[in-house]
C-alpha positions in Angstrom: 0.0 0.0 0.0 1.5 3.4 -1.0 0.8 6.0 1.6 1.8 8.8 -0.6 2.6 10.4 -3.9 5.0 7.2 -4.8 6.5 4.2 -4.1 10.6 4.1 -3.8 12.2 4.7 -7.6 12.6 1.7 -8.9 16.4 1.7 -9.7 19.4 -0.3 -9.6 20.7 1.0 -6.1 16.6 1.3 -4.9 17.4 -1.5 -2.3 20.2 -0.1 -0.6 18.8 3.6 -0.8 19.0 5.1 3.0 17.8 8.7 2.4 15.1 10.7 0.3 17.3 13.2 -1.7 15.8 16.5 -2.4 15.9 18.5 -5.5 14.3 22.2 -6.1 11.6 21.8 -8.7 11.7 25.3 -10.4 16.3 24.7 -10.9 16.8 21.1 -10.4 19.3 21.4 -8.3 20.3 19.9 -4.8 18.1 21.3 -1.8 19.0 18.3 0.7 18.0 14.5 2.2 16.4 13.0 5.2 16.9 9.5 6.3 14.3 7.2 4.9 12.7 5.3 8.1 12.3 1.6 8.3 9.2 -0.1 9.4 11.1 -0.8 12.5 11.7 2.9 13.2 8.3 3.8 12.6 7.5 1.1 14.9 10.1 2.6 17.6 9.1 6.0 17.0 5.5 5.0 17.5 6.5 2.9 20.5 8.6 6.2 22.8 5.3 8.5 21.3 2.6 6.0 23.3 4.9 5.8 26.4 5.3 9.6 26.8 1.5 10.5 25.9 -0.3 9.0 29.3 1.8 12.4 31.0 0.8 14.4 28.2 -2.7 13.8 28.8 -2.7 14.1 32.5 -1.4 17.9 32.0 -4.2 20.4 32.1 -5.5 22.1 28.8 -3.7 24.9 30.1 -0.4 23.1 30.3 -0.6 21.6 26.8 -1.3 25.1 25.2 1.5 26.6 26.9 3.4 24.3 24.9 1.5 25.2 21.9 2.1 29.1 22.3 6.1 28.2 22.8 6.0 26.0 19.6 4.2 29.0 18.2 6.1 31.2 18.6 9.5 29.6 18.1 8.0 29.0 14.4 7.2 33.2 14.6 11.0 34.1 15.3 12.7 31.0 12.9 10.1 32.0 10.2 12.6 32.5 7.8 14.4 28.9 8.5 11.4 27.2 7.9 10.4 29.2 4.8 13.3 29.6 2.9 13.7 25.3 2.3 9.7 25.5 1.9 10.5 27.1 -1.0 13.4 25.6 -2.2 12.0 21.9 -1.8 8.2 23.4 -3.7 9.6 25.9 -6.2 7.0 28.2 -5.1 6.8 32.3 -5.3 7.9 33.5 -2.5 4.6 35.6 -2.2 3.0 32.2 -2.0 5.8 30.4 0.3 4.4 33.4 3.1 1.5 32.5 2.9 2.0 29.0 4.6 2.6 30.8 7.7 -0.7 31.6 8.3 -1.7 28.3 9.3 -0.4 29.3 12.5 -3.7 31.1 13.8 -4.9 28.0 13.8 -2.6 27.1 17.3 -5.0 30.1 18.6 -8.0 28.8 17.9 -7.3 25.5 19.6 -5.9 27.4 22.6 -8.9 29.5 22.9 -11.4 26.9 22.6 -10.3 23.5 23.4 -11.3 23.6 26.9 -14.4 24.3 26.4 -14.6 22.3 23.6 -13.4 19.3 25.4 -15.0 19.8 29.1 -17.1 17.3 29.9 -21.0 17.1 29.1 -24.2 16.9 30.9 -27.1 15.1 29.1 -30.4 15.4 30.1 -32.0 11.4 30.6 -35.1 10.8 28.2 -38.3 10.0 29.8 -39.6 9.6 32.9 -38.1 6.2 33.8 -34.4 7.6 33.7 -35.2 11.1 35.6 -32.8 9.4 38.2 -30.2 8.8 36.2 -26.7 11.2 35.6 -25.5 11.1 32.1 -22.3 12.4 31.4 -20.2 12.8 27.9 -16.5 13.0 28.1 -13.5 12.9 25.5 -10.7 10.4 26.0 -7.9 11.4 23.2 -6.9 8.7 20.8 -3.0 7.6 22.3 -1.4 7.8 19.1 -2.5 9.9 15.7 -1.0 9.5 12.7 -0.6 12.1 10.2 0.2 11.8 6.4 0.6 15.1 4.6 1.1 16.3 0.7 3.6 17.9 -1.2 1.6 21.2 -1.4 1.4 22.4 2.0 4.6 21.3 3.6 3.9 24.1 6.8 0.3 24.6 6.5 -1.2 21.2 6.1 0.1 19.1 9.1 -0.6 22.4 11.2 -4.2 22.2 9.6 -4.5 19.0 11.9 -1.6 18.7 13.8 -2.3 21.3 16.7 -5.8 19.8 17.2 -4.2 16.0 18.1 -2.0 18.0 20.2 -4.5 20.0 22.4 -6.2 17.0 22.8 -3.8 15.0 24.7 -2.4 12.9 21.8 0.7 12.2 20.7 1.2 12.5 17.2 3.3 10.4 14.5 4.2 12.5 11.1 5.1 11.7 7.6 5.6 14.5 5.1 5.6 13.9 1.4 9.1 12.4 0.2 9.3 15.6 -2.7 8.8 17.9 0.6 10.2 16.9 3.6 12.3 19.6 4.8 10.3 22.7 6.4 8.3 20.0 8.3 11.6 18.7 9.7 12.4 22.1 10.7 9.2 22.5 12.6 9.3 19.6 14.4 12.7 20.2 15.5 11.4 23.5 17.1 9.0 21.2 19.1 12.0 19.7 20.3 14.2 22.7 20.7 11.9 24.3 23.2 11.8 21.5 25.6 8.5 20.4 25.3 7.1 16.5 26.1 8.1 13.6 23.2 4.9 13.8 22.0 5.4 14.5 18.6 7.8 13.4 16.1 8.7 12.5 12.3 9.3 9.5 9.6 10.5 10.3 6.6 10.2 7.8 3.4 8.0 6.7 0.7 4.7 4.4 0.4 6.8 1.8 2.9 7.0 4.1 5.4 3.3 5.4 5.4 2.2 1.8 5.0 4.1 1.2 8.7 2.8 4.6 10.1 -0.6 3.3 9.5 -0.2 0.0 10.8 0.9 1.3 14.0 -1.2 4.1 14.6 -5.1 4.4 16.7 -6.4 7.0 14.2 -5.3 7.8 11.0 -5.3 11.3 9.2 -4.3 11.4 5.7 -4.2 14.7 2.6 -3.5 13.4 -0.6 -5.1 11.7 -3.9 -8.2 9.9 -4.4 -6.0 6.2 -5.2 -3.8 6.7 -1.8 -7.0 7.7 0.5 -9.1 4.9 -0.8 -5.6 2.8 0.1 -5.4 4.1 3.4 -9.4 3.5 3.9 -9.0 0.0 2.9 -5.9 -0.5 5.6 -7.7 1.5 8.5 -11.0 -0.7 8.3 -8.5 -3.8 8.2 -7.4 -2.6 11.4 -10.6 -0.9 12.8 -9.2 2.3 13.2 -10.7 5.9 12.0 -9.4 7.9 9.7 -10.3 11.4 8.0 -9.3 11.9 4.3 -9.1 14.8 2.6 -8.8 14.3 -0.8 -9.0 15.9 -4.5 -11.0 18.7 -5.9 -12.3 19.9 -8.8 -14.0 23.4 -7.3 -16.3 25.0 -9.6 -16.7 28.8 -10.0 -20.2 30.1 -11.3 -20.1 34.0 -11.9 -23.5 35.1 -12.7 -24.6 37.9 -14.7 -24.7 40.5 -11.9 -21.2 39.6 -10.2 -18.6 42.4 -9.8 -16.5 41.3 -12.8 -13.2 43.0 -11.5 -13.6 41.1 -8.2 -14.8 37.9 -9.8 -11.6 38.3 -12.2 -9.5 38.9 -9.5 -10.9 35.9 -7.5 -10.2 33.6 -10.4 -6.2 34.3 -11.0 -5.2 34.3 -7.6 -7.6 31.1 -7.0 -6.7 29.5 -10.1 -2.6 30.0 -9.3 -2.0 30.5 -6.2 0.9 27.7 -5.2 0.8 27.1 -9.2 -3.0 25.6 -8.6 -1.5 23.3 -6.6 -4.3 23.2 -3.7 -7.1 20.9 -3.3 -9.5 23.9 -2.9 -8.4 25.7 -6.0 -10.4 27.1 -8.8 -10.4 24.4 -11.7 -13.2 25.1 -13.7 -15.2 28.9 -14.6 -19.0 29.1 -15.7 -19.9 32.5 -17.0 -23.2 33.5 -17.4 -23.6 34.3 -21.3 -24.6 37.8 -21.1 -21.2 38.7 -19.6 -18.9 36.3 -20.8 -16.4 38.3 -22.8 -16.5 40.9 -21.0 -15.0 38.5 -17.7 -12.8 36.3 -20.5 -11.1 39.6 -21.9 -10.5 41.1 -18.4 -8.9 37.4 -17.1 -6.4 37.1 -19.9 -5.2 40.7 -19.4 -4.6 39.7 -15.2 -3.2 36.1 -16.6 -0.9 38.0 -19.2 0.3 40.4 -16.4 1.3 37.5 -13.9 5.2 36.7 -13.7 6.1 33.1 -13.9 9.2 32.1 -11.7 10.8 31.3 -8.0 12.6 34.9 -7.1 14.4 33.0 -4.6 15.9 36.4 -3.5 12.7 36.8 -1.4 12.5 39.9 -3.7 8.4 39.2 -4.5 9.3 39.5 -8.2 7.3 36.4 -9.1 3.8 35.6 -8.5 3.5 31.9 -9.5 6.1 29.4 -9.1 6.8 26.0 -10.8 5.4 22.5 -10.4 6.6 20.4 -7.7 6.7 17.3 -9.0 7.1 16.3 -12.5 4.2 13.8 -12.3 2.0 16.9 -11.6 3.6 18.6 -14.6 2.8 15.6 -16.7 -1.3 16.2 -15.9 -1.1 19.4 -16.5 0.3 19.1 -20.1 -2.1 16.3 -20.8 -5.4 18.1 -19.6 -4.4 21.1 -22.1 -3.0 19.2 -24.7 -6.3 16.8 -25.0 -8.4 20.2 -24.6 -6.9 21.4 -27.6 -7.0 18.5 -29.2 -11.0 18.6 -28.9 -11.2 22.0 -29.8 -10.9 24.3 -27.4 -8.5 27.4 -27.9 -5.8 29.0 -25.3 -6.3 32.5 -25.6 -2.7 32.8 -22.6 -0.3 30.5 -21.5 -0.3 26.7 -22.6 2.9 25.3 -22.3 5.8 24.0 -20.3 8.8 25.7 -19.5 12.3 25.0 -21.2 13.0 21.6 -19.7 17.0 21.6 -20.4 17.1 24.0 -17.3 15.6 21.7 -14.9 12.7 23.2 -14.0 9.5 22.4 -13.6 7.5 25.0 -14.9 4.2 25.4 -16.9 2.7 29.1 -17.9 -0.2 30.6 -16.3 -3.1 29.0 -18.8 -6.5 30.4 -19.8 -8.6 28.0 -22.0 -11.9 28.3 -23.5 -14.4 26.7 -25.8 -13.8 24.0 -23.2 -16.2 21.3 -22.4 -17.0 18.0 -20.2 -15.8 15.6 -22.6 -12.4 17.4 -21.8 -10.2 15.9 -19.3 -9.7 19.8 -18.0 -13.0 19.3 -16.9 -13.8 16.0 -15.5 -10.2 15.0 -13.7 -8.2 17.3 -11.1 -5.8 19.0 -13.4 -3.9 20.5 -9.9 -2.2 22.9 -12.0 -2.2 26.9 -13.0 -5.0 26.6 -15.9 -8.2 28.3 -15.8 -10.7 26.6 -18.2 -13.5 29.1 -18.5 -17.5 27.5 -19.9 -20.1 29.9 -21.6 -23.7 28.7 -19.9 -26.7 30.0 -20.7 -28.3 30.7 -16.7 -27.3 30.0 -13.7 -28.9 26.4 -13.6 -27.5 25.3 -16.5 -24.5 26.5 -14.3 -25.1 24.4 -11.3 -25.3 21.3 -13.1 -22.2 21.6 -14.8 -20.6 22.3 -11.7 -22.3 19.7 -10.1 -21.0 17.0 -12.5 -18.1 15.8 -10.9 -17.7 13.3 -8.7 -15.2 15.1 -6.5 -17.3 17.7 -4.1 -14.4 19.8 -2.0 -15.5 23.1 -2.6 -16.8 25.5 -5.0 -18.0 29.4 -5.2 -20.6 31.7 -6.5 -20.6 35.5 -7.0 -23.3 37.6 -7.6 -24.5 41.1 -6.2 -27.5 39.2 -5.1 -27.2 37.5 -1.3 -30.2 35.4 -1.6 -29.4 34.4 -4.8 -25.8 33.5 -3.6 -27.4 31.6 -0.8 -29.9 29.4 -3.1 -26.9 28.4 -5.6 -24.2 27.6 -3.1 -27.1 25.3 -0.7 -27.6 23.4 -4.7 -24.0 22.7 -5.5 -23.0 19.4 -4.2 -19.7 20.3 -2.1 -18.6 20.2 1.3 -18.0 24.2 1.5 -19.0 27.4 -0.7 -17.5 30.6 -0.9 -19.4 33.9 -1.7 -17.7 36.6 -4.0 -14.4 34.5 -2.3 -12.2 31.9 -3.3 -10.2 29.2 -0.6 -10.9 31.6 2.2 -13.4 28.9 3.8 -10.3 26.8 4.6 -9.1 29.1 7.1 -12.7 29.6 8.8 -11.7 27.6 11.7 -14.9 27.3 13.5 -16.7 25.6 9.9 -15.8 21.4 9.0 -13.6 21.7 5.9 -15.2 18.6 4.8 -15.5 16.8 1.3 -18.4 15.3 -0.5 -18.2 12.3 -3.4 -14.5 11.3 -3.5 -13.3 14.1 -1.9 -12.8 12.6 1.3 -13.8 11.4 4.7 -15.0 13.2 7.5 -13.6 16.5 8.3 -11.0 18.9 9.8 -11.2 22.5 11.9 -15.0 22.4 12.3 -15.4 23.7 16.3 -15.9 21.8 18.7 -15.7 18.6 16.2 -12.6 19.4 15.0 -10.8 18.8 18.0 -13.6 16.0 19.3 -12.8 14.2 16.4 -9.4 13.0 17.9 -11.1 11.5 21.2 -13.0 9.0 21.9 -16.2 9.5 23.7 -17.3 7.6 26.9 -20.8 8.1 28.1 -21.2 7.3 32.4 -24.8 6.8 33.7 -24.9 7.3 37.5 -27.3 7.1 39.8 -28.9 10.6 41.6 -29.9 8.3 44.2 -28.6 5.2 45.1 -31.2 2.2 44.6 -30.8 -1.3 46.6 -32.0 -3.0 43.4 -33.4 -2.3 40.3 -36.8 -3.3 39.1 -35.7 -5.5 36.3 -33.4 -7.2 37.8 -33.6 -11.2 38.7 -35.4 -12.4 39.7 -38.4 -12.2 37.6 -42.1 -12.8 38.4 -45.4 -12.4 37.2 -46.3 -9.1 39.2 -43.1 -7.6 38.2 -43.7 -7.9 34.8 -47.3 -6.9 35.0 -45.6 -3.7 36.3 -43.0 -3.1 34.2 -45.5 -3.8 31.3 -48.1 -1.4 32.4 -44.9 1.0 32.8 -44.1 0.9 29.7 -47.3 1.3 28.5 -48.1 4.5 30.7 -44.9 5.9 29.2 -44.9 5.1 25.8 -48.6 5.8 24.5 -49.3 8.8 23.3 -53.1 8.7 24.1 -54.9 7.3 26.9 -56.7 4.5 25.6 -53.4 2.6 25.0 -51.7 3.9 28.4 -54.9 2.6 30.3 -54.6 -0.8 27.9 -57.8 -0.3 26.3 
């Protein structure tokens, strides 16, 4: 089972191969290498993790976000040491490298909240019979969670879930993505450097290594493709473990006839290339509203036209979209357009690959139309800066197009209108909808980023849920008033269950013919 974007290379020196070897997408050249973990490390690793999180647990909420705030901050003051190989190991802009950062509000949220998130919970008892009773709800964390992360996000996906494991009383088991290993090193190594309790820690490697991570783990959280989640599914029910997978997306803009066109414009460049349209929430697919079609098509290829393609790894912000990561991804992204064109639809910007003889990975800012769903643009995840924009007569015509997918992430609709907005995004089958907006739902922390069809299972952020999902609950029934015996216990006898019956009766019926028995 591959846990991940690959399996090891299949080479001639594959078997002895002890490290991942990093390379910069957008030059090709030499970034560095982490050691690749055996099962038996994983196993180890997993192993010291269970034996320090009893402790971890025990500490009050307030203890455990102290830790959080130090972690937080010690990623605040080494920013640049966790940014700079971000970018070097993603080939991103270094506009879009910043941007990682802001996962870090998220270590607020869960401070702010999570004990009253996770404090315990009165129930009222149902029915007369149990008016005696005590109910209480409580969340136990899960020992050990284990957490899979892409390529994309190397900062801002595992602290997308990590923090919330973490504030929980878990301990928490890591594997980045073998193409981007290094800033999550970094991060974790600033757990470390402030002191704080072995509760969380790293494996590096490829499929092998997830495959052991989820072997050994009580709860399972996974970002990646479709193929690898359904994997990782398969192994967690073998086990009967939970998991949460978040998944692809194919996220659907509809911009109706009375949308701000500058702002819907604007909405679709940076949505459709920000982190090279690398992001499972990114806009991969436009319906226009025929009445002002050219109008937002003329206006999109100016903005696309005006973008600069590159990595200013001078931190210098002369670049706006980056290069591929990986060369599979590349590979898509040449396909989709290529078999778009090759049904007839037209690039009107952008449309090919970068000069491959310097090592990079880069493809240019694309705008297609004439595009439609016999196109693989348009059915498959392209993951990858191209913007293929659909003429549709109304806005239902809209809505069904966008609903034809069988990924449901996310999606958005813009319009002047607020009720309208409201009636389109409750029809569009997908886990979230932005308004006149584009991604800005995944940093909503208090809403489930959650993903419909293939997209995924379950859910992350999401309140109270999102840090309930890593415990498990126990519900303890106690008596208000301590009892001698209870009525239906042995042993049993003809008036006693002439009495319960008639109980029963009495509180069941809803009319009193059948609570007299008549």
């Amino acid at each position: 089972m591959s846990t991940n974007t690959t399996d090891r290379p299949d080479t001639a020196g594959a078997a002895a191969q002890q490290e991942v070897v990093v390379k910069c997408p957008a030059t090709g050249q030499f970034v560095g290498s982490v050691p690749i973990s055996t099962a038996a490390e994983v196993e180890a690793a997993a192993g010291r993790l269970r034996r320090s999180q009893p402790l971890w647990q025990q500490m009050t909420i307030d203890g455990r976000a102290r830790w959080l705030g130090k972690w937080r901050d010690w990623m605040l003051d080494h920013r640049d040491e966790l940014l700079t190989p971000l970018q070097l190991e993603t080939g991103k802009s270094w506009g879009d490298t910043r941007v990682e950062i802001a996962a870090l509000q998220i270590i607020n949220y869960w401070i702010d909240n999570a004990a009253e998130f996770l404090a315990d919970q009165t129930v009222r008892p149902y029915g007369a019979a149990n008016a005696g009773k005590k109910l209480t709800l409580v969340y136990q964390p899960y020992p050990l969670i284990g957490v899979i992360t892409p390529w994309n996000g190397p900062l801002s996906v595992p602290l997308l879930d990590i923090p919330a494991a973490l504030m929980a009383g878990c301990a928490v088991l890591s594997k980045p993505s073998e193409f981007t290993p290094l800033a999550w090193r970094v991060a974790v190594e600033g757990w470390k450097e402030i002191g704080a309790p072995d509760v969380l820690d790293v494996v590096f490697g490829y499929g092998e290594t997830g495959a052991a991570l989820v072997n050994t783990v009580d709860y399972v959280m996974f970002t990646g493709s479709v193929n690898t989640g359904r994997r990782i599914a398969v192994a967690a029910a073998e086990r009967l473990i939970p998991c949460s997978l978040e998944l692809g997306g194919k996220d659907a803009m509809i911009v109706c006839a009375d949308a701000d066109i500058d702002r819907a414009v604007d909405g679709a460049v940076w949505g459709g290339f920000v982190y090279t349209g690398q992001v499972c929430i990114s806009v991969e697919r436009v319906y226009v509203e025929e009445p002002v079609y050219d109008e937002f098509v003329n206006k999109l290829v100016a903005k696309t036209s005006a973008l600069r393609n590159g990595m200013d790894s001078g931190h210098d912000y002369s670049c706006e979209v980056g290069s591929m990561t990986t060369a599979q991804q590349l590979a898509i992204v040449s396909r989709h357009v290529d078999d778009a064109v090759n049904k007839g639809a037209k690039v009107l910007v952008g449309g090919k690959a970068g000069d491959a003889s310097d090592g990079g990975l880069f493809y240019e800012p694309t705008v297609l139309v004439d595009v439609n769903h016999d196109m693989d643009c348009m059915r498959e995840e392209t993951f990858g800066p191209t913007l293929p924009v659909m003429k549709v007569r109304d806005v239902t015509e809209a809505i069904e197009r966008a609903n034809d997918s069988n990924l449901g992430l996310s999606g958005s609709v813009w319009t002047r209108d607020k009720d309208k907005a409201m009636s389109v995004a409750r029809q569009m089958n997908t886990g979230s909808v932005n308004v006149n907006n584009v991604i800005t739902s995944l940093l909503q922390f208090g809403l489930p980023m959650v993903g419909w069809k293939e997209s995924g299972i379950g859910s992350r952020s999401g309140g109270a849920d999102g840090i309930r999902k890593c415990c498990r609950q126990k519900a303890i029934v106690a008596d208000r008033v301590a009892m001698k015996k209870e009525l239906l216990w042995y042993p049993y006898s003809r008036r006693k269950g002439t009495f319960v019956e008639n109980m029963v009766r009495m509180l069941s019926a809803k009319d009193w013919r059948r609570r007299l028995g008549r």
